[in-house]
C-alpha positions as CSV (number, residue, x, y, z in Angstrom):
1,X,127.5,127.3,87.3
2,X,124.8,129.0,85.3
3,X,123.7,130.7,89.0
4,X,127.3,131.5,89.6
5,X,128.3,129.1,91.7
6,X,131.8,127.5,92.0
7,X,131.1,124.0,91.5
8,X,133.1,120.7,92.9
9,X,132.7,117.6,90.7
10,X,133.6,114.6,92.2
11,X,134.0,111.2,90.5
12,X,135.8,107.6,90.6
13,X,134.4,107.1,86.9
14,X,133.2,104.3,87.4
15,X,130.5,104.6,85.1
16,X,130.9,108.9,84.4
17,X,133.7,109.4,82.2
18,X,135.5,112.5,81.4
19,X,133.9,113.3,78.1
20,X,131.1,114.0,79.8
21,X,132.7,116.5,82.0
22,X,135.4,117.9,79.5
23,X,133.8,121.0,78.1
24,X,134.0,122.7,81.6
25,X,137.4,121.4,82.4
26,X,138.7,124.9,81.5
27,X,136.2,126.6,83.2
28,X,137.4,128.6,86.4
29,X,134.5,128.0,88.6
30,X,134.6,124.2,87.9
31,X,137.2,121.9,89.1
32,X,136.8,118.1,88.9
33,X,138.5,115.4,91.4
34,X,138.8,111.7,91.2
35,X,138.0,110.3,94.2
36,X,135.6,107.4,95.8
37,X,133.2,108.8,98.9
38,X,133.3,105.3,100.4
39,X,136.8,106.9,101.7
40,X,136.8,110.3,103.5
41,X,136.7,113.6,101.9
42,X,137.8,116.7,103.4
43,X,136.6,120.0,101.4
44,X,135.1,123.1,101.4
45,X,131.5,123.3,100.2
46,X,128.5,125.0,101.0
47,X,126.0,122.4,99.8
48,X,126.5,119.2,98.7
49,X,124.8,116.6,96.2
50,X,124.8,112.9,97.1
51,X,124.7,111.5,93.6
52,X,127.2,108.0,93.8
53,X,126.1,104.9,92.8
54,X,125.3,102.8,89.7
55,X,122.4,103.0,88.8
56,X,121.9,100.2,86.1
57,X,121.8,96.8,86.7
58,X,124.1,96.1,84.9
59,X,126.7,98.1,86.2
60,X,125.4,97.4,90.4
61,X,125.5,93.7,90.1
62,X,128.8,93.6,88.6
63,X,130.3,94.3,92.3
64,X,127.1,94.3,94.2
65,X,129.4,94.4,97.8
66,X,131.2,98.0,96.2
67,X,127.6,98.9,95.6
68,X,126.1,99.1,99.3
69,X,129.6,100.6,100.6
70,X,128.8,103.7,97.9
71,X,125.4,104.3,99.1
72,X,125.9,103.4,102.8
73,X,129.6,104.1,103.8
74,X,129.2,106.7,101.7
75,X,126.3,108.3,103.1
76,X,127.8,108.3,106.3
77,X,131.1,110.4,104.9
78,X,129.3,113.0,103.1
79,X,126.6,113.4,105.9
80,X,129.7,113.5,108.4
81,X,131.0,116.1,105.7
82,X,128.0,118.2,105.9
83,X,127.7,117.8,109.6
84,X,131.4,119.1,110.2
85,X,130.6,121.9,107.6
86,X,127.0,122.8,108.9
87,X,126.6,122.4,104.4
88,X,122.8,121.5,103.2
89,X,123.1,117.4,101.5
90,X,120.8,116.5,98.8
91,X,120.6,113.0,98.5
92,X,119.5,111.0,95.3
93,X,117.5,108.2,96.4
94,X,115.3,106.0,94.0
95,X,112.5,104.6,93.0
96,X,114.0,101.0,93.4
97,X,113.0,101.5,97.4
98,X,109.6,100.7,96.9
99,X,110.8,97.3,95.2
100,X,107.9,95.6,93.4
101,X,105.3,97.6,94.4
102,X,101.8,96.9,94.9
103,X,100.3,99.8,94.5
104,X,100.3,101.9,91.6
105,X,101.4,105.1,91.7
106,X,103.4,105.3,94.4
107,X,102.7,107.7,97.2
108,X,106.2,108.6,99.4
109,X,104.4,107.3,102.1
110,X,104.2,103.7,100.4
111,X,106.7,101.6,102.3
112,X,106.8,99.3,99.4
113,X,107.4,95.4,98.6
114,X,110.8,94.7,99.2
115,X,113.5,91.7,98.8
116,X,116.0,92.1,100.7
117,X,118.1,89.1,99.2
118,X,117.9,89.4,95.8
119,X,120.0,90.3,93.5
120,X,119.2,93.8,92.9
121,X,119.3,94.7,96.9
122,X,122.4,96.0,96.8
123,X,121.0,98.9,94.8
124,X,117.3,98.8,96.4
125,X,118.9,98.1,100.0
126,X,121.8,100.6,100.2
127,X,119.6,103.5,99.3
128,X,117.1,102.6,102.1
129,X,119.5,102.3,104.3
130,X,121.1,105.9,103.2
131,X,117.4,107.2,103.2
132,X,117.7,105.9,107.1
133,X,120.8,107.8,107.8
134,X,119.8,110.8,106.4
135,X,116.5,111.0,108.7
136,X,118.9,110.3,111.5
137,X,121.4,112.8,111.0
138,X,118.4,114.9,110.2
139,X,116.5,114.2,113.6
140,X,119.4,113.7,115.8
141,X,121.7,116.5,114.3
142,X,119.7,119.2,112.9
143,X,120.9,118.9,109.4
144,X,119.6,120.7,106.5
145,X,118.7,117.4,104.2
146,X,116.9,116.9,101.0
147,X,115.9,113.4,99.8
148,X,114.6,113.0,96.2
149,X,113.1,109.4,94.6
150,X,113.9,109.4,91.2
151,X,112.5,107.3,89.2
152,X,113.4,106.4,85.3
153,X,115.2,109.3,83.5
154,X,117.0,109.5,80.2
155,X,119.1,112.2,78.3
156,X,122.0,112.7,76.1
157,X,125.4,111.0,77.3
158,X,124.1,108.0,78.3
159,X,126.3,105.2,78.1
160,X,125.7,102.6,75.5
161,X,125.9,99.8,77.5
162,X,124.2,100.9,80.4
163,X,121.7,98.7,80.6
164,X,118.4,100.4,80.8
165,X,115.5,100.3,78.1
166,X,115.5,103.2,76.7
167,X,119.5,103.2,75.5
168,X,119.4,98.9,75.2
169,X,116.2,100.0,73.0
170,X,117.7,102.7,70.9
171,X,121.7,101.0,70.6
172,X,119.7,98.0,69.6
173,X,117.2,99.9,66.7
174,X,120.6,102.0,65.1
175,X,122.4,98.8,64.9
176,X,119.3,97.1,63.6
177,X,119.3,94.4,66.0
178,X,116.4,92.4,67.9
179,X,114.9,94.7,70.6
180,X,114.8,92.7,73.1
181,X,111.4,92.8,75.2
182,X,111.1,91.2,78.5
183,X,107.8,89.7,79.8
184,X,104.9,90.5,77.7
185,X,105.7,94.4,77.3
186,X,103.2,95.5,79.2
187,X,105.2,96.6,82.5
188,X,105.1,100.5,82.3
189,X,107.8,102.9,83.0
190,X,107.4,107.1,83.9
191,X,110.3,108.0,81.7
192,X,111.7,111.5,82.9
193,X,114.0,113.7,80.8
194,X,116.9,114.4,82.8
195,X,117.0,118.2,82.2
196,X,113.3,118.1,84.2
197,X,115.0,115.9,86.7
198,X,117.7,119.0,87.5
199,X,115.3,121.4,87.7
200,X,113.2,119.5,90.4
201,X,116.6,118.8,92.2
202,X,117.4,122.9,92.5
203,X,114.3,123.4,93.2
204,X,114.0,121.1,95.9
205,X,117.2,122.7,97.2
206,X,116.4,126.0,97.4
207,X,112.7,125.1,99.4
208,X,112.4,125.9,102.7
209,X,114.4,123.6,105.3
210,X,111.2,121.8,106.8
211,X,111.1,120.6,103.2
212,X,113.0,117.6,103.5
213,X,111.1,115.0,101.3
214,X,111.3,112.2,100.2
215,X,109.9,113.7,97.2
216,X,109.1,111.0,93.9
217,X,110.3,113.1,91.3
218,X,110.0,111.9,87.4
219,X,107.4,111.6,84.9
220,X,103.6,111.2,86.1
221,X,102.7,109.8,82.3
222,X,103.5,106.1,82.1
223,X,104.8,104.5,79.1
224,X,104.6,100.5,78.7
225,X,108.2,99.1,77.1
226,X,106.1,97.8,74.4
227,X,104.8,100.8,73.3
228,X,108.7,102.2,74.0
229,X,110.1,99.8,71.5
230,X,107.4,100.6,69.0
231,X,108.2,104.5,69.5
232,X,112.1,103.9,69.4
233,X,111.2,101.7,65.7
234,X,109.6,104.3,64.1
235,X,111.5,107.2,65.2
236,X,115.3,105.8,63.9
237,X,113.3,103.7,61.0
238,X,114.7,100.6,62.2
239,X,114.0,97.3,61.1
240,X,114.8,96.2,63.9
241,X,112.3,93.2,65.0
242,X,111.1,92.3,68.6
243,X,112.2,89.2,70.7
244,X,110.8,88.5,74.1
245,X,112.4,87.0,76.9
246,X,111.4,86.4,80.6
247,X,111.2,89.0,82.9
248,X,113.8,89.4,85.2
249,X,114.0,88.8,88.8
250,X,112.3,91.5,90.8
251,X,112.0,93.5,87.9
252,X,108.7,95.5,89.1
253,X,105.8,95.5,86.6
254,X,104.8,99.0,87.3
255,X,106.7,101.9,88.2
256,X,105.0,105.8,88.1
257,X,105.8,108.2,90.8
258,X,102.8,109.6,92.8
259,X,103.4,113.9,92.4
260,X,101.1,115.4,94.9
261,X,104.0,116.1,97.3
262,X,106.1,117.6,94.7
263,X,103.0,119.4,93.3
264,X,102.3,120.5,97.1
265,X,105.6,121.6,97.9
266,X,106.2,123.8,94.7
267,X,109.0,121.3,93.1
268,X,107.0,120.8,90.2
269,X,105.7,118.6,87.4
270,X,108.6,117.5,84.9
271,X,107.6,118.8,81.3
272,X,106.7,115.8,78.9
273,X,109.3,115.3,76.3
């Protein structure tokens, strides 16, 4: 909207909520609709962003079935949208499909360590599968894609309870709770700000059209939760103390994007904040 675009949000709210959306409600060049892409949608649009899905664990695993129709039914509308429309599709893949990775950082050409029975595949899985349809739609009908891995960003709005480290951290250290640390702390995270994240994203959008990606875009700095919690403490003055508790399943020990693509396409290196 700050380029002057009209702009076309579209949300079931199943995690957004309208607060975070209200401000521009009474903006002329925005207009928001409720709606679910794992049904049809028929509009207008010149480019399109393929941002559904819960993204927390929390929030995927509580119906892990609705979870793969978002990312793979609807893949398949908004890429039959784009197709019918001749739009350019951006869609917002993850870090998650490189699973529990052996090899730190992750290159895009890493194929990854991957289960796909657990109980996070419904996340991991449906974007690999949408990653798939993207390349096909890309290969067999000439459409203008973009495909960006994000990996662990963070920024104001989240929702309390969504689940992540850095807002279970901080909800945890303002109500003075235990922090909860899982494993021994040492796992390591590339925490982006999500303001960086955009910028990559618009970049990445306005590249040239052999510029499809997959791109890693987040942090290249890695942060180990221990050290997060320790940060978190002394910033809010908690006095909050630290319990452990055994690392979930296929929770990956390490996770820091590998930027020389981004870096060699021009998308850029996220600021640190």
């Amino acid at each position: 909207m700050a380029h002057g675009d009209d702009v076309l949000c579209v949300d079931n709210y199943f995690t957004g909520r309208k607060d975070n959306v209200a401000r521009l409600l009474g903006v002329p060049h925005f207009e928001a609709m409720r709606h679910d892409i794992t049904h049809p949608l028929f509009v207008e649009v010149d480019e399109i962003y393929n941002l559904a899905c819960p993204a927390s664990p929390i929030h995927y695993q509580f119906d892990p079935v609705q979870t793969t129709k978002t990312s793979v039914i609807g893949a398949i509308n908004m890429l039959g949208l784009a197709k019918r429309l001749k739009a350019k599709i951006f869609q917002a893949s993850t870090s998650e499909v490189y699973g529990d990775p052996t090899l730190h950082p992750q290159p895009e050409a890493y194929r990854g360590n991957v289960n796909p029975i657990g109980p996070r595949a419904c996340y991991d899985e449906g974007k690999r599968c949408a990653e798939t349809l993207f390349f096909d739609y890309y290969r067999q009908h000439n459409l203008r894609i973009r495909v960006v891995r994000i990996f662990n960003t963070y920024g104001p709005r989240m929702h309390p309870n969504d689940g992540r480290v850095v807002s279970n951290f901080i909800v945890q250290a303002l109500q003075g709770a235990p922090m909860t640390l899982y494993g021994d702390g040492s796992q390591t995270r590339a925490f982006c700000y999500v303001d960086d994240l955009i910028d990559g994203f618009l970049a990445l959008m306005a590249a040239p059209d052999d510029v499809t990606g997959p791109i890693n875009l987040g942090n290249p700095v890695e942060t180990s939760v221990a050290e997060l919690a320790d940060i978190i403490i002394e910033m809010t003055g908690s006095r909050s103390k630290i319990i452990r508790r055994p690392l979930p399943i296929d929770d990956p020990v390490q996770r820091c994007p590998d930027i020389s693509e981004a870096e060699r396409f021009s998308v850029g290196i996220p600021r640190q904040r």
